[in-house]
C-alpha positions in Angstrom: 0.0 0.0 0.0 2.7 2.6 0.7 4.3 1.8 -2.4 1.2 2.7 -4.2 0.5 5.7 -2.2 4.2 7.1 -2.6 3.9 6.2 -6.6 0.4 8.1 -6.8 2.3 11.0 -5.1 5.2 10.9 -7.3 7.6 10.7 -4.5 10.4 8.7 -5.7 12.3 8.9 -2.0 9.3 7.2 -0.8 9.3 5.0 -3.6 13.0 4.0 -3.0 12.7 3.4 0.5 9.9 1.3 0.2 11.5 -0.8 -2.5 13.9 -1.2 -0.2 12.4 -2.6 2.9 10.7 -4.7 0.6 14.2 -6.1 -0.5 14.5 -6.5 3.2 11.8 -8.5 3.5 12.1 -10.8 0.6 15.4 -11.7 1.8 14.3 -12.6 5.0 11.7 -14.5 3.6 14.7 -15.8 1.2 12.5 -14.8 -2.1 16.0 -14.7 -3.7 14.3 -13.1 -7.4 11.8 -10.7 -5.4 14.6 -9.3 -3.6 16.9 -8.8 -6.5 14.2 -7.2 -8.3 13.0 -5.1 -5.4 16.9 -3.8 -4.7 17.2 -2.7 -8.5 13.8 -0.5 -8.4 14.9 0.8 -4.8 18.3 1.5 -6.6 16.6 2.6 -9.9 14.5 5.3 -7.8 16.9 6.4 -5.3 19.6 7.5 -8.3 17.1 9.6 -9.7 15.8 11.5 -6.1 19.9 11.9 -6.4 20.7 11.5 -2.7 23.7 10.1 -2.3 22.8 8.7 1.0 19.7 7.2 -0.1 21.7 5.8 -3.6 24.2 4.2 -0.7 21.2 2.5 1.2 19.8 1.3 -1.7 23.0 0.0 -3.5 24.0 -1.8 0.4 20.6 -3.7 0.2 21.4 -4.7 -2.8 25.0 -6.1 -1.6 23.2 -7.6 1.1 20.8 -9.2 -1.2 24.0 -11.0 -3.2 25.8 -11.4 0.1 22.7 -13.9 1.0 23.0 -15.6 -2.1 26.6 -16.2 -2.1 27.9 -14.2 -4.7 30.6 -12.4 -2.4 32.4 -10.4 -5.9 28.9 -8.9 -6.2 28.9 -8.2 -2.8 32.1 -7.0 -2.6 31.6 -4.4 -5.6 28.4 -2.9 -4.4 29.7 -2.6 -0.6 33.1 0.1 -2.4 30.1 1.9 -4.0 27.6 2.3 -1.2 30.9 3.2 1.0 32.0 5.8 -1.1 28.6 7.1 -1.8 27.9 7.5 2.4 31.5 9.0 2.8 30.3 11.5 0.0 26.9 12.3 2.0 28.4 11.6 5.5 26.1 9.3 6.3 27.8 7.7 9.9 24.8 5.3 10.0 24.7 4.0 6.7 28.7 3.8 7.0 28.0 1.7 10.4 25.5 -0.8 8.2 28.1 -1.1 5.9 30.4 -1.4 8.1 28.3 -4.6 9.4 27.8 -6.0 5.8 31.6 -6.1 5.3 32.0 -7.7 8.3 29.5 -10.4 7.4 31.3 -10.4 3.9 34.7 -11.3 5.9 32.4 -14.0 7.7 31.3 -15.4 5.1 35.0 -15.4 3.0 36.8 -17.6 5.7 38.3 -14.3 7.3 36.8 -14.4 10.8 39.7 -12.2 12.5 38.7 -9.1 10.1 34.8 -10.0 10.4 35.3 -9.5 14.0 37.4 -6.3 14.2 34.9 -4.9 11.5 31.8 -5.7 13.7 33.7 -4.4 16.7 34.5 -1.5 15.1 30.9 -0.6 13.9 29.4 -1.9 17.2 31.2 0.4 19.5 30.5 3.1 17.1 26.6 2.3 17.4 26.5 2.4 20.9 27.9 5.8 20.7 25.4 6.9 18.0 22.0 5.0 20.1 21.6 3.0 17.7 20.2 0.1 19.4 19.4 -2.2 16.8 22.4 -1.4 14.9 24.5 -2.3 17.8 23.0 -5.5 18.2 23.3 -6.8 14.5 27.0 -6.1 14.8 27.2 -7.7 18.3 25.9 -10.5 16.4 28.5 -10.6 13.9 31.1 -10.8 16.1 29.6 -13.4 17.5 29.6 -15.1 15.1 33.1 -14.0 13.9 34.6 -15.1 17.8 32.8 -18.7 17.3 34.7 -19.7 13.8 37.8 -18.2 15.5 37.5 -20.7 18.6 36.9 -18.0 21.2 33.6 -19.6 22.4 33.3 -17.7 25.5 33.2 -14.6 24.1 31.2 -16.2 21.5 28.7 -16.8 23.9 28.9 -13.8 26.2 27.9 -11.7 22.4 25.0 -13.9 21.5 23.6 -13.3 24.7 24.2 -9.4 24.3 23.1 -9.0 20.5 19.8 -11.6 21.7 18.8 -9.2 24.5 19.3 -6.1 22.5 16.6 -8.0 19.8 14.4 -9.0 22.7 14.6 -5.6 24.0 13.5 -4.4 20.8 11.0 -7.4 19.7 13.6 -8.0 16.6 12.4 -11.6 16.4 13.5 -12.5 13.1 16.6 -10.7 13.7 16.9 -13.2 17.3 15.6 -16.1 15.0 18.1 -15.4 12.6 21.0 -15.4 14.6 20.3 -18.8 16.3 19.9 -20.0 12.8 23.2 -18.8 12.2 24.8 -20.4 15.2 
């Protein structure tokens, strides 16, 4: 319905934003084609509204979308473009979610020691922003990144964190998501 509404009104912003929480949502629904094709209209829209932080947010969904998938070059290539796009707008927050992809990019390419100072990095930096949910995504990451290094205490002791930051918030799929993960 908001897509509608925003097309109706000719607001492309609107437009791009909504095409890309519904990226978001068909990749956590793991509608692989839907989400593809959801990140490329969010992108499409966002490029002509001309915002270089929305371009970033649009163009980091979509390297979250072939992060998901597998296809870490793809990945890798869109994550230099949003970066440079939210240096350009300063844009700390969308640099802290990139921040997190690339960390889940190092993850998911064998390099756990980098995924974790990555998602260190960008968590202390959320906590200092407030951003709550932020924070725990990246707590999450490292937790993640501290398990495939062996360092299961402090594997554990960051699940716990990251799962009662979700909790706190009611970010179930993002609580669901994690255990999955683990």
């Amino acid at each position: 319905m908001a897509l509608l509404a925003y097309q109706r009104l000719g607001d492309r912003r609107g437009t791009a934003q909504t095409y890309h929480n519904l990226g978001l949502s068909f990749r956590q629904s793991a509608d692989w084609l839907d989400a593809e094709s959801a990140a490329l209209q969010a992108v499409r829209h966002a490029t002509q509204v001309g915002e270089g932080s929305l371009i970033a947010l649009a163009v980091s969904g979509r390297a979250e979308t072939h992060l998901e998938r597998g296809e870490l070059e793809l990945a890798a290539r869109e994550l230099e473009r949003a970066t440079a796009l939210a240096n350009q707008a300063g844009d700390e927050i969308g640099l802290l979610e990139i921040s997190r992809l690339n960390a889940m990019l190092a993850l998911a390419s064998g390099n756990a020691s980098s995924a974790f100072e990555l998602a260190e990095a960008a968590r202390r930096k959320a906590e200092s922003l407030q951003s709550l949910q932020l924070e725990g995504e990246c707590t999450a990451v490292a937790a993640l990144a501290c398990r495939q290094l062996g360092r299961e205490s402090d594997a554990a002791v960051r699940r716990e964190y990251a799962l009662a930051i979700f909790g706190r918030l009611g970010a179930k799929w993002h609580a669901q998501e994690l255990e999955r993960r683990w």
